[in-house]
N, CA, C and O of each residue as an XYZ file, in Angstrom:
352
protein
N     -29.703    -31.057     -5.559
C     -29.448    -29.658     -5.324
C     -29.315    -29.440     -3.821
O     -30.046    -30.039     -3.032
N     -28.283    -28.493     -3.395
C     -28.252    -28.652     -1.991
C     -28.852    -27.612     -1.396
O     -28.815    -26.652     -2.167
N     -29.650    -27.222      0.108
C     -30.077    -26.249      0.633
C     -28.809    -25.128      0.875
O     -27.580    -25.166      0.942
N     -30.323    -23.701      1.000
C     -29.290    -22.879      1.287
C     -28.751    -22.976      2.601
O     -29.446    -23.368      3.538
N     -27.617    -22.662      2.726
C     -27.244    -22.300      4.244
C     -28.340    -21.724      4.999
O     -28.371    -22.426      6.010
N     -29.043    -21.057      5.073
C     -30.191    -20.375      6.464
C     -31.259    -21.682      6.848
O     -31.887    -21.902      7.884
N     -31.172    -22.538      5.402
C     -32.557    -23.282      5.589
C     -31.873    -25.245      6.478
O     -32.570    -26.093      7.035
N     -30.318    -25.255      6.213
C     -29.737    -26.173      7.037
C     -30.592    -26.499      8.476
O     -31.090    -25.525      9.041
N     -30.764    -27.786      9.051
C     -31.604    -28.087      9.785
C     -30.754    -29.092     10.988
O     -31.207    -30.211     11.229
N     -29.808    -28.715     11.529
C     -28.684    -29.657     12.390
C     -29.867    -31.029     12.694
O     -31.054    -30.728     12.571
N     -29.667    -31.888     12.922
C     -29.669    -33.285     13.772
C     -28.939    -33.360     14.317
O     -29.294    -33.663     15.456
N     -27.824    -33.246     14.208
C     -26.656    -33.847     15.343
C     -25.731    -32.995     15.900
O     -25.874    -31.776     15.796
N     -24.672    -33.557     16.558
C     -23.410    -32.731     17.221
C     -22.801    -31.640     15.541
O     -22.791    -30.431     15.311
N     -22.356    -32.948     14.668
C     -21.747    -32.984     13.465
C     -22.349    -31.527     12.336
O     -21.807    -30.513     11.897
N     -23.883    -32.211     12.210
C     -24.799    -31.353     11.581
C     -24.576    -29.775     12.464
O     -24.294    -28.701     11.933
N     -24.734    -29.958     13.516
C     -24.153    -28.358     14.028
C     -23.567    -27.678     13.413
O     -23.780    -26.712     12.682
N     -21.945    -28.803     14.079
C     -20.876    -27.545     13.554
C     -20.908    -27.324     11.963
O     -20.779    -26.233     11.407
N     -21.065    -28.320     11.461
C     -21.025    -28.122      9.757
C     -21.884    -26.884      9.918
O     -21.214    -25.897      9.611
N     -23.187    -26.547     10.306
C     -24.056    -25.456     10.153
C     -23.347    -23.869     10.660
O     -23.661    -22.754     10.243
N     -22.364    -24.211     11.632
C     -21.873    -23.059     12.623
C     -20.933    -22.985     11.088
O     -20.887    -21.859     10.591
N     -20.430    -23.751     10.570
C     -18.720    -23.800     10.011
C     -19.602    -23.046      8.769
O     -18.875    -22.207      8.238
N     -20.911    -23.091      8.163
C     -21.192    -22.966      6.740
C     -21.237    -21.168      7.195
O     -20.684    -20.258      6.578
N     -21.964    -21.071      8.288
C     -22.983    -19.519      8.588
C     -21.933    -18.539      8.640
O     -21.806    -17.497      7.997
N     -20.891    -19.286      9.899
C     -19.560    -18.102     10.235
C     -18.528    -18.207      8.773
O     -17.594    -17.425      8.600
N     -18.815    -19.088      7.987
C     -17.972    -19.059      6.872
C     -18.350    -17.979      5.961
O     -17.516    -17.167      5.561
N     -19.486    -17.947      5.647
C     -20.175    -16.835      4.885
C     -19.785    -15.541      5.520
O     -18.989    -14.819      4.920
N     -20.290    -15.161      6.730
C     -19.313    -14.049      7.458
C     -17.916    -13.500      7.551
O     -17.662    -12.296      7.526
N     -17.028    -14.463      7.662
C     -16.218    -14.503      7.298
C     -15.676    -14.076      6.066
O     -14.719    -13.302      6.042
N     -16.285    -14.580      4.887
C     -15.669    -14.388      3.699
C     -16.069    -13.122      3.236
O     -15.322    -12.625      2.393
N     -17.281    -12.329      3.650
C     -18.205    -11.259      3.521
C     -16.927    -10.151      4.267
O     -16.694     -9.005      3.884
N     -16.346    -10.756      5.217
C     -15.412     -9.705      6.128
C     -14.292     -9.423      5.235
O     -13.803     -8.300      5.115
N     -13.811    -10.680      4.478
C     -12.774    -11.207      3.749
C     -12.776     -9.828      2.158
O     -11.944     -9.101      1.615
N     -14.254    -10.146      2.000
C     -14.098     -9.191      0.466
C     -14.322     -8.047      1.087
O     -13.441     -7.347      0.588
N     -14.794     -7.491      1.703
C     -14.969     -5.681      3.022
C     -13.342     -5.596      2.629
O     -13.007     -5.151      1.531
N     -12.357     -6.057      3.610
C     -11.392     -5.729      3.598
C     -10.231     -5.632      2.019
O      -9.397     -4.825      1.610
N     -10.880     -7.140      1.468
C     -10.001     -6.360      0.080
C     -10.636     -5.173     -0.758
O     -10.095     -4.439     -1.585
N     -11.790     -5.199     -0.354
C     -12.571     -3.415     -1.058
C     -11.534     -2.527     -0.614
O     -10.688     -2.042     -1.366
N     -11.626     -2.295      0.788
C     -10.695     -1.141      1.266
C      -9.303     -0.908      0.768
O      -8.788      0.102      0.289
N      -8.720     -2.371      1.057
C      -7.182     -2.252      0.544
C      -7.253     -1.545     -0.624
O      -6.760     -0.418     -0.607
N      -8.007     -2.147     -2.153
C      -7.920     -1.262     -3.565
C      -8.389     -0.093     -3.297
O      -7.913      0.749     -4.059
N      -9.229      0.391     -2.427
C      -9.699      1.881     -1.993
C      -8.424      2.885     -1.835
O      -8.125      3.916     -2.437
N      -7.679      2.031     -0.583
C      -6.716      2.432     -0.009
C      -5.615      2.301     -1.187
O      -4.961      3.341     -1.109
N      -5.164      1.605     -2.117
C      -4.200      1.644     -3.224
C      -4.148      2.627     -4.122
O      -3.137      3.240     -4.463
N      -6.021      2.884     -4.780
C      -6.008      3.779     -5.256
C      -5.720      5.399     -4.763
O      -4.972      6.117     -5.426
N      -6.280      5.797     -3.745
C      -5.818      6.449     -2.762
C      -4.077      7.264     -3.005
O      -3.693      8.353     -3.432
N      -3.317      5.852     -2.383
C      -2.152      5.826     -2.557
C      -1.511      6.592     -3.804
O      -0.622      7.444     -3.811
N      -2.354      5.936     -5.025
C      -1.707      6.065     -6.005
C      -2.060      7.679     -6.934
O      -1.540      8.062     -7.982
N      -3.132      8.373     -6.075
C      -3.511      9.845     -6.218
C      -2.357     10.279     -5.925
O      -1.634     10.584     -6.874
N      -1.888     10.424     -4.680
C      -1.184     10.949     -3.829
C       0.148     11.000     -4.161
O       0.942     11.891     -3.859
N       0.394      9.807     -4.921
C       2.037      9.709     -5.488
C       1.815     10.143     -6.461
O       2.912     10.674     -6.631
N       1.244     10.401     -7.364
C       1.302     11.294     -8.509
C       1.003     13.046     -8.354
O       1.473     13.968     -9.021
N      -0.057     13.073     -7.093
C       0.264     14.597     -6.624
C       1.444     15.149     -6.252
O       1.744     16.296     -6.582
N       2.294     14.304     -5.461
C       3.504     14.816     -5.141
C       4.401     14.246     -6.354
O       5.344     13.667     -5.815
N       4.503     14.170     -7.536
C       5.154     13.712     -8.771
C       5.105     14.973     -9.074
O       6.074     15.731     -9.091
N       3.697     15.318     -9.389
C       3.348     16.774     -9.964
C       4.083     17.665     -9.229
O       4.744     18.312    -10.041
N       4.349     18.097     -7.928
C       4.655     19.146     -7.763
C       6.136     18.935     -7.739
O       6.738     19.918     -8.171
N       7.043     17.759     -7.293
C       8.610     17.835     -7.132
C       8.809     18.205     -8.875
O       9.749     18.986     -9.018
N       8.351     17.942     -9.785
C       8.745     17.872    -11.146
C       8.421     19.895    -11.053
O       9.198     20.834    -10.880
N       7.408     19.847    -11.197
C       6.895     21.986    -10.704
C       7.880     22.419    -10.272
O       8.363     23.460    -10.720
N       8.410     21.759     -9.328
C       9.286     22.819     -8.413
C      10.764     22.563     -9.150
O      11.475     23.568     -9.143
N      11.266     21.534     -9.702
C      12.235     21.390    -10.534
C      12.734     22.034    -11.410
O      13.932     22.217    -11.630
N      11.354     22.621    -12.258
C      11.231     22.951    -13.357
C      11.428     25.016    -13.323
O      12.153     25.799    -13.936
N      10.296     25.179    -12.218
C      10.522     26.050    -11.847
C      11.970     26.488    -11.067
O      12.120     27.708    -11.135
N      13.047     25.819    -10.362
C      14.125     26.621    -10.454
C      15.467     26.262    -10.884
O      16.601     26.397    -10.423
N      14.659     25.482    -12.498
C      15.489     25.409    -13.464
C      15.589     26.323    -14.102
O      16.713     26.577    -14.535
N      14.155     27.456    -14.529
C      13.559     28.443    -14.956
C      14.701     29.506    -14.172
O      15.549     30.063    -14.870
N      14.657     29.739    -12.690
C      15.264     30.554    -11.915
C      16.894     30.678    -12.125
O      17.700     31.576    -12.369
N      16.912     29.354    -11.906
C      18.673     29.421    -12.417
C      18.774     30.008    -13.630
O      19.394     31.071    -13.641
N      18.129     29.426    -15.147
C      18.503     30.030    -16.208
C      18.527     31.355    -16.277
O      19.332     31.987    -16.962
N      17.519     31.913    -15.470
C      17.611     33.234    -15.952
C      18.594     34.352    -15.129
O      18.788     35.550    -15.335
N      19.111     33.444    -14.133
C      20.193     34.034    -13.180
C      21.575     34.351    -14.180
O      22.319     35.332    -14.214
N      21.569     33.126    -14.935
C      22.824     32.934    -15.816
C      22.617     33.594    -16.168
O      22.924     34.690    -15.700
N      21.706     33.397    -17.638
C      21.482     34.392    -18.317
C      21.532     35.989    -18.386
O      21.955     36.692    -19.305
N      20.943     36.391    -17.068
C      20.870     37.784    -17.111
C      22.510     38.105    -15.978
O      22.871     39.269    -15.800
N      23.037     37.317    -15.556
C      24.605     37.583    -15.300
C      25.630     37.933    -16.163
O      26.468     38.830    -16.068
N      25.342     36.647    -17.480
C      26.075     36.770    -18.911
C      25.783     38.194    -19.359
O      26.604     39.096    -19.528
N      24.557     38.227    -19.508
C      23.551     39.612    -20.014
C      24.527     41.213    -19.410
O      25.157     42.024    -20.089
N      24.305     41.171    -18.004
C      25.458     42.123    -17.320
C      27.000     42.354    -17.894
O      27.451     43.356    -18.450
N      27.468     41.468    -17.672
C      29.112     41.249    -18.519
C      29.005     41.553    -19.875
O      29.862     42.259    -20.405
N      28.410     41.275    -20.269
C      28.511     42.118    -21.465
C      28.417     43.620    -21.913
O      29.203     44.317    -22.554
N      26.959     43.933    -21.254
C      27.031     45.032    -21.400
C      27.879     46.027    -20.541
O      27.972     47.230    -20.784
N      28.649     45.195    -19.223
C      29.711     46.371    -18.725
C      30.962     46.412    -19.567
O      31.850     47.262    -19.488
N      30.909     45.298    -20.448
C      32.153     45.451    -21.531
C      32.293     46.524    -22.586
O      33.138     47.240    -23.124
N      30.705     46.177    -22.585
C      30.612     47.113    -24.570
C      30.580     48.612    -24.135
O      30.922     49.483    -24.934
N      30.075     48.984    -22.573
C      29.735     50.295    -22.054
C      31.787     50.440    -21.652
O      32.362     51.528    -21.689
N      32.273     49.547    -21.424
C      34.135     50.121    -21.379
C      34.764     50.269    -22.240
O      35.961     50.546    -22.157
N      33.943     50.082    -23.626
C      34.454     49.817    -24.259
C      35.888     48.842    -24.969
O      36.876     49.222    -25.598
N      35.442     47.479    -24.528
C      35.536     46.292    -24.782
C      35.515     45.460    -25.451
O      35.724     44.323    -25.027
């Protein structure tokens, strides 16, 4: 069974760095998963945000699809009744 890294005990030049390479490795990789936390933080994030603005370009679409129709509509609506009132 091998020791933990804190309890490593250098003898030599070798034994060092292996000890420097095990300690800053752990750090390292500790920095390594920090940063992919954030990134999915930051994705999810992302992916609020593109669906907030989904929501509203589709809203606002919709809404002056609403506007137009009823422009037509109540234009058609007019013409007619200046016909049936000219008797037309």
């Amino acid at each position: 069974m091998s020791k933990p890294w804190n309890s490593v005990q250098p003898a030599s030049v070798s034994g060092l760095v292996t000890f420097v390479i095990v300690c800053f490795g752990a750090v390292a990789l500790g920095r390594v998963k920090q940063a992919m936390d954030g990134l999915r933080h930051e994705c999810t994030q992302m992916d609020i945000r593109v669906g907030v603005l989904q929501h509203v370009l589709l809203s606002s679409r919709l809404k002056e699809k609403n506007r137009s129709g009823r422009s037509a509509a109540a234009a058609a609506n007019d013409d007619d009744d200046d016909n049936v009132l000219r008797g037309y």
